[in-house]
N, C-alpha and C positions, 0 to 999 in steps of 0.2 A: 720564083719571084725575081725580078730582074732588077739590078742598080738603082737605076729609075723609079721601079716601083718603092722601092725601098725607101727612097731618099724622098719619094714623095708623102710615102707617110710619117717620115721623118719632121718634116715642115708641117705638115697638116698636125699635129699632136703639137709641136711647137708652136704654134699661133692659137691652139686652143688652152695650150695649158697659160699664156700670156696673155687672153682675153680673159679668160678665167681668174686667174690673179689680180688685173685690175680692177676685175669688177668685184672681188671680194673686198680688196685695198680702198675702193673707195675713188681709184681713178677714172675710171668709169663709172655715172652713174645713172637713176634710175631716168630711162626715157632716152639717154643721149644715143647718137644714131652709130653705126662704125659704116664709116666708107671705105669699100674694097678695095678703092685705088690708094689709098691709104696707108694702109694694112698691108696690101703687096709691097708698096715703096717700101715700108720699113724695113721688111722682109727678105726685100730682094728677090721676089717669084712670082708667076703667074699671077690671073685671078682666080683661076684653078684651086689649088689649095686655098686660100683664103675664102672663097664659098664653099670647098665642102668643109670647113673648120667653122663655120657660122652658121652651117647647118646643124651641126654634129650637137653644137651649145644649144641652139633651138628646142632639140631634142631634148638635150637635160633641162631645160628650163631657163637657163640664164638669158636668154633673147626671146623675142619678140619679133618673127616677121610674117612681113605683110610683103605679099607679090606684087612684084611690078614699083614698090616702095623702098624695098631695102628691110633690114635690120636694125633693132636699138635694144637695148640693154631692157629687159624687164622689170616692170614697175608691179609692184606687190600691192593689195590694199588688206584693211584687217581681214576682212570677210577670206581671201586668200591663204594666211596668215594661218586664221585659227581651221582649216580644211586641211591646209597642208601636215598643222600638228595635230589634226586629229587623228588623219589616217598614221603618220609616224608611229603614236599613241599603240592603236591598233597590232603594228608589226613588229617597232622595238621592245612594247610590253612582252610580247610573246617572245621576244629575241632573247630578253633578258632571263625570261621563265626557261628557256632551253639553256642556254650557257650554264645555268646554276644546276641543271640535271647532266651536263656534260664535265663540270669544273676539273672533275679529277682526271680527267682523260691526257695522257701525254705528262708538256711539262706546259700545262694553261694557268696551272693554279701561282708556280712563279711566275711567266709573265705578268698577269693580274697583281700581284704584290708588286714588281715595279714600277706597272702602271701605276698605281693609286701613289705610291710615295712619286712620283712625277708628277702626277696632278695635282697635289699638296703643294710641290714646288714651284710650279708653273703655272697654274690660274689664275694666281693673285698677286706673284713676287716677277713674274717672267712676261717678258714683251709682248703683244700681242699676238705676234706671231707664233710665240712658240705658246702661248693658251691654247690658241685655234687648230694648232697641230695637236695635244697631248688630246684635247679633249676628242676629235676624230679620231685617234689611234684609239682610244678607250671603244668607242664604237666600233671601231673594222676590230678591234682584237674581239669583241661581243660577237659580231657576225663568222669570225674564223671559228670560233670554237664549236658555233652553229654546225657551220659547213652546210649553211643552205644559199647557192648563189642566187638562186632567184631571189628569194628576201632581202638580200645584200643588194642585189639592184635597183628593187624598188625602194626599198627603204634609201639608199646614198641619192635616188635620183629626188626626193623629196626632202634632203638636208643640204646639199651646196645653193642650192639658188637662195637660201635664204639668210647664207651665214654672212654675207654682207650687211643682213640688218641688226642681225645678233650678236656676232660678233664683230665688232667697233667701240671704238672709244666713249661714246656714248650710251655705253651698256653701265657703265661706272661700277667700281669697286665692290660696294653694297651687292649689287644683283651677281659679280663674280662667285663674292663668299657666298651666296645663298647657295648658286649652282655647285661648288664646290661641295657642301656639304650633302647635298642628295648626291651628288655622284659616289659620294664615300658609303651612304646608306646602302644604294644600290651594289655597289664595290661588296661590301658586307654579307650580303643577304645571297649573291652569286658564290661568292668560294664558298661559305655556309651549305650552300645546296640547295637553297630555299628557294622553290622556285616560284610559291606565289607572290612572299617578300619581294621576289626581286622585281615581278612582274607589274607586282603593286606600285613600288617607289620607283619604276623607270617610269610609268604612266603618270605618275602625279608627278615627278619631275619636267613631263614632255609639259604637261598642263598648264607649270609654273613657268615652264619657258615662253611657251603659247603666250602668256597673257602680256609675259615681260618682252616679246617680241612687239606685242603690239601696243605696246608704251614706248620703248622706242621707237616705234615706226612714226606716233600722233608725236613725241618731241623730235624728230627730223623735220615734221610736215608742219610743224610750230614755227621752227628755225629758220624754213625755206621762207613763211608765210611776211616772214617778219624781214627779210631779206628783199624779198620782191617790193 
């Protein structure tokens, strides 16, 4: 691989991981368009890299394009919403049911105790930001202990495009502590062993979030409504 090469997927990973972040933050939002000439300026590069980094997010979900049109940030409705936690449903229930037949393997069983005394810390006392992170590490450390990448792909490419609606300020406190507390039941029932426990209460956790997704989605499109 040549310099070049190098530095070009250097910028193309850096414009994604930066579109990404906005549109998790809320600075980007749903519908608004990115213009590549834009994007390059800020950059300082080609439009080379800034189309295949708008392609790349296409693919995971977080954009919307249309040829000949451009790109804009993907707009979710319930019906979207409760599909996308269905199938989750389907792959992290099962994710959870292996990690509790794998727990003791290595050293997974103290990471998992860290984890969970971090998540105590963090969901409800700690920034947004660092919510939004312990609660994804609690997932990628579920899918390491798997050690099955394919289910790690599909299952992450159906949790970022929607943590912009879940995770925000308008998820409030109250729905925090509830998620909190199933993530500790699931936490339980995984080092336990148990792996229909675990499979159980990750499922009816995805469900509870499902629903809580799309009560914040109808109070965003309340707030827009009332705006306009």
């Amino acid at each position: 691989m040549t310099t070049n090469s190098i530095n070009s997927v250097t910028i193309v990973e850096q414009i994604i991981n930066a579109i990404r972040d906005a549109i998790k933050d809320g600075r980007l939002i749903a519908g608004q368009r990115l213009i590549v000439a834009d994007i390059s300026k800020e950059f300082s590069v080609s439009f080379g890299p800034v189309r295949e980094a708008i392609r790349r997010l296409a693919g995971e979900g977080y954009l919307a394009f249309i040829p000949h049109k451009g790109a804009s940030v993907k707009a979710f409705g319930a019906k979207e919403i409760r599909e996308f936690f269905q199938t989750r449903e389907a792959i992290e229930g099962f994710v959870a049911k292996l990690a509790a037949e794998n727990i003791a393997r290595v050293d997974y069983s103290d990471r998992m105790k860290e984890c969970q005394i971090q998540l105590n810390k963090l969901m409800v006392d700690g920034t947004l930001k660092e919510s939004t992170d312990i609660r994804q590490y609690f997932h990628d450390l579920l899918y390491e202990i798997v050690g099955n990448s394919l289910l790690k792909d599909t299952g992450l490419k159906l949790t970022y495009p929607l943590q912009r609606i879940y995770f925000n300020d308008a998820t409030g406190k109250s729905r925090t502590q509830d998620s909190l507390e199933e993530h500790n039941e699931i936490i339980n029932a995984v080092m336990a062993g148990e792996g229909y426990q675990a499979e159980r209460k990750m499922r009816a956790h995805l469900r509870n979030r499902s629903a809580a997704a799309c009560d914040v989605l109808d109070e965003m499109n309340q707030k827009s409504n009332k705006v306009a």
